[in-house]
Phi, psi and omega in degrees: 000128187274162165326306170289337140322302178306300177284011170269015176210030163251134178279319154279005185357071154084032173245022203301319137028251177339298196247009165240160193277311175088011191063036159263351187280001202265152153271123158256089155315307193276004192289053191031025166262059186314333173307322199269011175228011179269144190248359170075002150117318208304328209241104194317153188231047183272335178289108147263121192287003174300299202306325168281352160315154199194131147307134196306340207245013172245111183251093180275066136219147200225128184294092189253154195272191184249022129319302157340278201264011139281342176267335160298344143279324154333303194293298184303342181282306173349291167307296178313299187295345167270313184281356172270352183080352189242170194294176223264314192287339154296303225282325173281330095022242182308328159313312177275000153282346177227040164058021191073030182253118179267348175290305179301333187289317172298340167311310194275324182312288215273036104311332191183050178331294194290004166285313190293283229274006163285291172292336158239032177076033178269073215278150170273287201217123208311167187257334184248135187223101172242037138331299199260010183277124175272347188253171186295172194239128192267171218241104195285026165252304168268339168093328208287170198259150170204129168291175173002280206291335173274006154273133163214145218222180179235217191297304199277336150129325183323094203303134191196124162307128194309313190300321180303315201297294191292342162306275192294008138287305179311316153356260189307335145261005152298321187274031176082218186301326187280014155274026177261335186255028197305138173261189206259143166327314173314116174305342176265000196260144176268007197281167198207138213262110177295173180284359201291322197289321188268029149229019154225028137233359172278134199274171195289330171294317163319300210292272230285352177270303122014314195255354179271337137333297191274342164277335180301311173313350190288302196268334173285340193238014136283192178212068164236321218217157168220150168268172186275148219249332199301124172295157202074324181306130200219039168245154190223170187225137169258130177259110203232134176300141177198028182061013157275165187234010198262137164251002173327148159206214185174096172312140180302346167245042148088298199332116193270108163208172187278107180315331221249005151213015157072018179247181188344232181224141210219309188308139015301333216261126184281177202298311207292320182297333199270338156322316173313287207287313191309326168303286193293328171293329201280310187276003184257330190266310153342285237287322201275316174289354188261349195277313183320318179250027185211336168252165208230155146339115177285105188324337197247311176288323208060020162294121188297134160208156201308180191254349186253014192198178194252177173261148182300101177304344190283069193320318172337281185274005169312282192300332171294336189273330184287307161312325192268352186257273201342298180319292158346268206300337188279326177277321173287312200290306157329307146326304178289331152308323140326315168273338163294296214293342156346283183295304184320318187290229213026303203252351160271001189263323177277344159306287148335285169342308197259009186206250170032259172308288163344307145339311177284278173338328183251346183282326219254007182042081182197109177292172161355274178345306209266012170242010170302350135343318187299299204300341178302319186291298167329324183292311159285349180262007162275330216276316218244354191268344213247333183274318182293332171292324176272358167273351172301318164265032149273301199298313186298288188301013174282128162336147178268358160318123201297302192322301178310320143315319189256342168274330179283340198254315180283000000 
């Protein structure tokens, strides 16, 4: 096998660094600097990381494609018009007045039907009735005469020329999803402009920017589905109770993230904490950009102290202020190492995939298949890139409680 061969099948290639801690991941809690891992008591420990642990082979979620939430909006428009009795264009109507949720809606339907059909604007009988009129009918936007047939009205009955109809729609989806709920021009009527309307006066573009609305709405305006957050990603995950409390999940385009706050993939560690650090990293970089710009070197320490004031003798609170940046900064930089080296496997990982492996596969007469190991082992040492990151923050908010320290440091 020649050199070069070799390096294309050394996986870390001179990157060793990188994927080994090299003993910066070990915390020596007890090494008597207690100041730089006590949080003082302040930051409540209701939090177990136990509690968020999930089996690699136990999955409560499920990756659906928009072939998907379109037959699943189908099945629920279905349901709803039969057991409520009322049409596929009602049935579309209240579901999206009750956010696709069919129990609640039905509940309510046959608690108080003529209340629901008030509130979502379904009139049983037009307010205006120009069915028996022989002469034209003017039309209430433009004023202009139109027969019948160039009329067209929604439940309340209120008469508008098709041109008019197609104007105040087109409007109303340019300005986005709240043309799914559109009302009757008449400023005084609650009646609400079904889908039958917007496929007989909207040109084909209107209508698919209208129906990408509506499929969108299944999953933004329900609490069953979130979309993957992964840019480009046109897939969404359904989420199911399963007595885990880890909410990770993992998209058909690779993508790792937390259903229940859309940020990275997370676990061992719970939303709130990771909201915390994200917040306090956010507020660290402020804080780095005001020293830069408001404080000067100390002639005698070389300490930033403000440029409007002199330096502070108070040692005291020096050293508290000082404690409080070590810690930080003890914590930060191990999480951000972590995450390069993350992002680094990530990005050898794809390398490998799209080059490599293939490589291998011809040095070593071995298809593919059988070297899906490499790619496995890469997956895991990101897997493990991403876990080791989030104990930092865990570590920064842990109680100073010795026990609890010292279980978090081995």
């Amino acid at each position: 096998m020649s050199s070069s061969d070799r390096d294309i099948i050394d996986i870390e290639s001179g990157e060793e660094d990188l994927y080994s801690d090299g003993g910066n991941d070990i915390i020596d809690i007890e090494s008597g600097e207690e100041d730089l891992y006590s949080d003082g008591g302040n930051v409540s420990d209701d939090y177990n990381p136990v509690d968020d642990t999930i089996s690699r082979s136990e999955k409560s979620y499920v990756v659906v494609k928009e072939e998907d939430i379109l037959k699943l909006q189908r099945d629920d428009i279905e349901q709803v018009s039969t057991v409520l009795s009322v049409s596929q264009v009602e049935s579309i109507v209240l579901l999206l007045h009750y956010h696709w949720c069919v129990s609640k809606l039905e509940d309510e339907w046959f608690t108080d039907e003529e209340r629901i059909r008030k509130t979502v604007g379904i009139l049983k009988e037009p307010v205006v009735d120009v069915n028996g009129t022989e002469v034209d009918i003017q039309c209430g936007i433009c004023f202009e005469s139109y027969t019948r047939k160039e009329i067209a009205r929604v439940s309340c009955g209120h008469p508008y020329c098709k041109t008019c109809w197609t104007g105040y729609i087109t409007t109303k989806i340019e300005d986005g999803p709240g043309c799914l709920r559109v009302k009757c021009p008449e400023p005084s009527c609650y009646a609400v402009v079904g889908q039958d309307m917007i496929d007989e006066v909207t040109e084909k573009k209107d209508k698919d920017k209208y129906y990408r609305y509506f499929l969108r709405s299944y999953v933004e305006d329900g609490k069953k589905m979130k979309w993957c957050p992964s840019p480009g990603c046109e897939y969404a995950v359904e989420f199911g109770v399963n007595g885990s409390s880890s909410y990770d999940v993992s998209c058909l385009c690779s993508y790792k993230f937390c259903w229940n706050c859309c940020e990275d993939a997370h676990s061992p560690v719970d939303c709130e904490t990771v909201s915390k650090w994200l917040l306090k990293n956010k507020d660290e970089s402020e804080n780095m950009n005001w020293i830069l710009a408001k404080t000067k070197p100390c002639p005698k320490c070389k300490r930033p102290i403000e440029k409007n004031t002199g330096y502070n003798e108070d040692e005291t609170k020096r050293k508290r202020a000082k404690d409080a940046i070590d810690r930080y900064t003890h914590f930060y930089e191990r999480w951000a190492f972590n995450q390069s080296s993350r992002l680094k496997a990530m990005s050898d990982l794809e390398k490998w995939q799209s080059v490599e492996l293939k490589q291998l596969s011809d040095i070593q007469s071995t298809p593919e298949t059988q070297l899906s190991f490499t790619v496995d082992a890469w997956l895991q040492i990101i897997e493990c890139r991403r876990v080791l990151k989030w104990t930092y923050a865990y570590g920064y908010y842990i109680l100073s409680q010795e026990r609890n320290k010292r279980v978090f440091a081995r």
